[in-house]
VEXMAR-256298 format. One record per residue (C-alpha): residue number from 0; residue in three letters; chain; y, z, x. Coordinates in Angstrom, 3 decimals. Layout:
BEGIN
+-------+-------+-------+----------+----------+----------+
! marmi ! kekol ! pator !       c2 !       c3 !       c1 !
+-------+-------+-------+----------+----------+----------+
!   NUM !   ala !     A !        Y !        Z !        X !
...
+-------+-------+-------+----------+----------+----------+
//
This chain:
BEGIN
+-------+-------+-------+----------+----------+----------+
! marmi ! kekol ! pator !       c2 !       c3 !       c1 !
+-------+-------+-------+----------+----------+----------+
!     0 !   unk !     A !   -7.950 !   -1.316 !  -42.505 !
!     1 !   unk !     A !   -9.731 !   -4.374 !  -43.369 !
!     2 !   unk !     A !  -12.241 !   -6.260 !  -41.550 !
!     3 !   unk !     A !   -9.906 !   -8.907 !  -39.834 !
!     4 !   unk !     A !   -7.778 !   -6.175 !  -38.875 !
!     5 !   unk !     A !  -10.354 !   -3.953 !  -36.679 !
!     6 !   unk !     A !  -12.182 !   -7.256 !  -35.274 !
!     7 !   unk !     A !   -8.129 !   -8.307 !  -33.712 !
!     8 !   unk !     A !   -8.062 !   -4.525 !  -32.127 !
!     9 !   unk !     A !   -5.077 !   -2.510 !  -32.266 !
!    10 !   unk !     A !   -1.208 !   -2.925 !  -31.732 !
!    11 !   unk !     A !   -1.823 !    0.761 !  -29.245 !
!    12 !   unk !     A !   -3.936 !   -1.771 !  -27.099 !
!    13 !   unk !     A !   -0.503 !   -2.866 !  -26.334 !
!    14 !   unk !     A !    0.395 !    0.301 !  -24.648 !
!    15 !   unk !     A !    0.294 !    0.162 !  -20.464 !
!    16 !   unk !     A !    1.273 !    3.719 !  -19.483 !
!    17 !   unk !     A !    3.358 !    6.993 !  -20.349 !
!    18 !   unk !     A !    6.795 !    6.259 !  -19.469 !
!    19 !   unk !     A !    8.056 !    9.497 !  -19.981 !
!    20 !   unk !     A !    6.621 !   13.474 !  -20.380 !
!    21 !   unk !     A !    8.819 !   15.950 !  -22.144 !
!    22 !   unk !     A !    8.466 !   19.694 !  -21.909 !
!    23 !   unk !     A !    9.850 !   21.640 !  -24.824 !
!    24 !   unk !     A !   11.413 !   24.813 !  -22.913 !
!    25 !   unk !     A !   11.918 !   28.270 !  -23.870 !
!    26 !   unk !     A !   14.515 !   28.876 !  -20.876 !
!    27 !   unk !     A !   16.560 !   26.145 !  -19.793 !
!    28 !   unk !     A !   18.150 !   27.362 !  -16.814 !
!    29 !   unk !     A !   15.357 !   28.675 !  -15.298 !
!    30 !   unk !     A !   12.874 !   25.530 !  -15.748 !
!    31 !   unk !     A !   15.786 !   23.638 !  -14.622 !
!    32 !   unk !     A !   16.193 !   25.208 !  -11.479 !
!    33 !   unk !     A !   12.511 !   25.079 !  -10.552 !
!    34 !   unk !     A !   11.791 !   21.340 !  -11.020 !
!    35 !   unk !     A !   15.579 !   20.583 !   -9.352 !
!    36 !   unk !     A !   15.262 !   23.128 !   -6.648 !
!    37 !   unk !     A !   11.383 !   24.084 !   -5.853 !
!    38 !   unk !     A !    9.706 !   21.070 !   -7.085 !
!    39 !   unk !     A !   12.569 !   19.060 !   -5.653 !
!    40 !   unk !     A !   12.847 !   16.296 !   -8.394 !
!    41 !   unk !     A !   15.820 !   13.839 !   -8.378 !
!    42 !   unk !     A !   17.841 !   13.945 !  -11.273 !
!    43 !   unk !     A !   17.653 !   10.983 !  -13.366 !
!    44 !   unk !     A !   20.506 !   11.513 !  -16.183 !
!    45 !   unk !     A !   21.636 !   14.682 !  -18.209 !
!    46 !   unk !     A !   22.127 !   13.402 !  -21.470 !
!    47 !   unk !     A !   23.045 !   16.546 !  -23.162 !
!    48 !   unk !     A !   22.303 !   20.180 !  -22.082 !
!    49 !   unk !     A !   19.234 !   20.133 !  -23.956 !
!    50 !   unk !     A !   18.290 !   16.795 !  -22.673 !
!    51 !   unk !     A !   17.935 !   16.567 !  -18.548 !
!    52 !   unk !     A !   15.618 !   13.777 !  -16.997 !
!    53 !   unk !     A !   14.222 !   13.816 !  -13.257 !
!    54 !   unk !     A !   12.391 !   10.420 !  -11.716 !
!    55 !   unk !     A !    8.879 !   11.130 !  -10.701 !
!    56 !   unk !     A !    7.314 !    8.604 !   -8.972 !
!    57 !   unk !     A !    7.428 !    5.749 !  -12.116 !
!    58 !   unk !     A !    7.693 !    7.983 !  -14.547 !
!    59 !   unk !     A !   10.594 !   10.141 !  -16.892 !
!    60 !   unk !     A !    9.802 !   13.899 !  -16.974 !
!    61 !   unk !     A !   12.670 !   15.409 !  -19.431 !
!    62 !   unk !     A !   13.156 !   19.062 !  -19.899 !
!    63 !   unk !     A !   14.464 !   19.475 !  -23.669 !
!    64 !   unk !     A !   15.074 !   22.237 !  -26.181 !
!    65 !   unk !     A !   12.895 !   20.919 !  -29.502 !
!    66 !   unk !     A !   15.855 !   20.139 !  -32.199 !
!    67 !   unk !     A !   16.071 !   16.311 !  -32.427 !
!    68 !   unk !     A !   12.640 !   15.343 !  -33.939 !
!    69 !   unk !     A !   10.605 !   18.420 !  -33.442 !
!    70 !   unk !     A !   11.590 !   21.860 !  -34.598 !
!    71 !   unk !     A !    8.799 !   23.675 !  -33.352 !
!    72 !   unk !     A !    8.292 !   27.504 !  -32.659 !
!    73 !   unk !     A !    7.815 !   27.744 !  -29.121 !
!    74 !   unk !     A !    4.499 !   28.626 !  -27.524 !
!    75 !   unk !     A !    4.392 !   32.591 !  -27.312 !
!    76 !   unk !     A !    4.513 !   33.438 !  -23.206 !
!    77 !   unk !     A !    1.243 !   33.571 !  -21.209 !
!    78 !   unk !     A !    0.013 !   30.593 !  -23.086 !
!    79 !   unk !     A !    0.673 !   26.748 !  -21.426 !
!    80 !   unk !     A !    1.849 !   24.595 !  -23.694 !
!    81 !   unk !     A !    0.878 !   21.412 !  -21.157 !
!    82 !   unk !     A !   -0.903 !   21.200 !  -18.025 !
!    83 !   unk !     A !    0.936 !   18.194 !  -15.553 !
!    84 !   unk !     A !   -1.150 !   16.883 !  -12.400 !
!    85 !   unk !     A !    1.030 !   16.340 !   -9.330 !
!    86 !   unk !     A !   -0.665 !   13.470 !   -6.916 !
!    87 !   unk !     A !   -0.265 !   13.629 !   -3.301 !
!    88 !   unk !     A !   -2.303 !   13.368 !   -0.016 !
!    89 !   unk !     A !   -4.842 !   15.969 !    0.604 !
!    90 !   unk !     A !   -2.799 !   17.378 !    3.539 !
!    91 !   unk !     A !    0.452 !   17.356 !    1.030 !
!    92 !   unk !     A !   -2.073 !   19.741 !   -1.371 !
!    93 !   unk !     A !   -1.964 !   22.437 !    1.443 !
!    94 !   unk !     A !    2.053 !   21.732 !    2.340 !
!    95 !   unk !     A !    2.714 !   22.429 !   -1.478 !
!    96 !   unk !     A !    0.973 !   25.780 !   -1.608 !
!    97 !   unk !     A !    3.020 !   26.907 !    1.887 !
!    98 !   unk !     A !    6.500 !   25.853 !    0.017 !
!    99 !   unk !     A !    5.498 !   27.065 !   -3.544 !
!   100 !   unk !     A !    4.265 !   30.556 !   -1.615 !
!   101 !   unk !     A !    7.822 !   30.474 !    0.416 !
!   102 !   unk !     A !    9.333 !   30.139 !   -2.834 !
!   103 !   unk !     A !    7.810 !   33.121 !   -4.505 !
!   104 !   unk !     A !    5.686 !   31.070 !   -6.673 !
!   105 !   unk !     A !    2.336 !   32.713 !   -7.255 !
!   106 !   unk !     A !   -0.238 !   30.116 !   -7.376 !
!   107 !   unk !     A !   -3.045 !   30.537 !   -9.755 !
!   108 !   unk !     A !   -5.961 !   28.601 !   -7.828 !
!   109 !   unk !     A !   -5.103 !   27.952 !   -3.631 !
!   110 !   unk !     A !   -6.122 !   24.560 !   -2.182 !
!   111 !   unk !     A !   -9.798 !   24.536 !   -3.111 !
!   112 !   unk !     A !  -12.496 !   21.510 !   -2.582 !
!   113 !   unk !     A !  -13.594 !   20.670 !   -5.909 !
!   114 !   unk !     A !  -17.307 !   19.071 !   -6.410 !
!   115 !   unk !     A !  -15.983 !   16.459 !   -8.279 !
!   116 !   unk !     A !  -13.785 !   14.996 !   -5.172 !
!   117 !   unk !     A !  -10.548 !   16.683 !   -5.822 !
!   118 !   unk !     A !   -8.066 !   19.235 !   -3.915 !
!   119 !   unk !     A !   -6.386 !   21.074 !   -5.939 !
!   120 !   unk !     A !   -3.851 !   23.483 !   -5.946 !
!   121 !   unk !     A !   -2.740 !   25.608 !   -9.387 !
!   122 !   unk !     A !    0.239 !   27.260 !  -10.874 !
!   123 !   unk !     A !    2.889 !   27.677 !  -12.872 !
!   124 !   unk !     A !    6.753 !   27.290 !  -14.085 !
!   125 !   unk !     A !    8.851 !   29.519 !  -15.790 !
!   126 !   unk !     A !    7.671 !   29.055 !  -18.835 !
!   127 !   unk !     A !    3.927 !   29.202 !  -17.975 !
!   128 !   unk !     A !    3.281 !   25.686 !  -18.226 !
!   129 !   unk !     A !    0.124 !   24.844 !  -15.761 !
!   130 !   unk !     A !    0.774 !   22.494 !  -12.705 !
!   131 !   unk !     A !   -1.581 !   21.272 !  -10.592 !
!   132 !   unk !     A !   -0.994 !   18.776 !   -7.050 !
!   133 !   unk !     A !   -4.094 !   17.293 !   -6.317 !
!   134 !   unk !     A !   -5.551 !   14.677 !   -3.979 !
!   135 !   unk !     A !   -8.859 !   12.610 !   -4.206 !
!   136 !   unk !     A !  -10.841 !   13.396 !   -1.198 !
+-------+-------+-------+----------+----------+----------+
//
């Protein structure tokens, strides 16, 4: 890169947000049924079988098995391959835990005041990926 080039900046200043997440899966029907059923998320569009989308908030989160443009081993159990942050009200932090908990869900970290000004609440999907809900308080 020249010197013109880094005193312009950088076509990725272009970029304005993440329009959509995708989780490589190891079991399909499983993570499917949690983010439909537990998590509640409305289906977007099913492209394929390997391909499913669900509308959160402004966002795209796609379940997917890799194949396309990434072949990758999957990440061996007990190990997250991502960790997604859920925002809601702080009251909606302890609702979550009471649905997750009626849905056999263990939860890794309860509702807990964080020093930093968060309410949190941990745990996990099928496939061991870490979710949080939190709320600024």
């Amino acid at each position: 890169m020249n010197e013109a080039d880094r005193q312009s900046g950088s076509a990725f200043e272009a970029i304005r947000a993440v329009d959509y997440t995708v989780i490589f899966v190891r079991d399909m029907q499983a993570m499917r049924y949690f983010y439909e059923n537990v998590m509640r998320f409305s289906l977007l569009r099913e492209l394929s079988s390997n391909w499913i989308e669900y509308r959160v908030g402004g966002n795209t989160l796609v379940l997917s098995r890799p194949g396309l443009t990434a072949s990758d081993v999957p990440t061996p159990y007990g190990s997250a391959a991502l960790h997604l942050a859920f925002k809601v009200s702080a009251l909606e932090v302890d609702l979550c835990a009471e649905e997750l908990m009626r849905w056999g869900v263990n939860l890794v970290s309860p509702p807990t005041d964080r020093d930093f000004g968060h309410r949190t609440l941990f745990f996990r999907d099928p496939d061991g990926n870490l979710l949080e809900m939190f709320a600024e308080i």
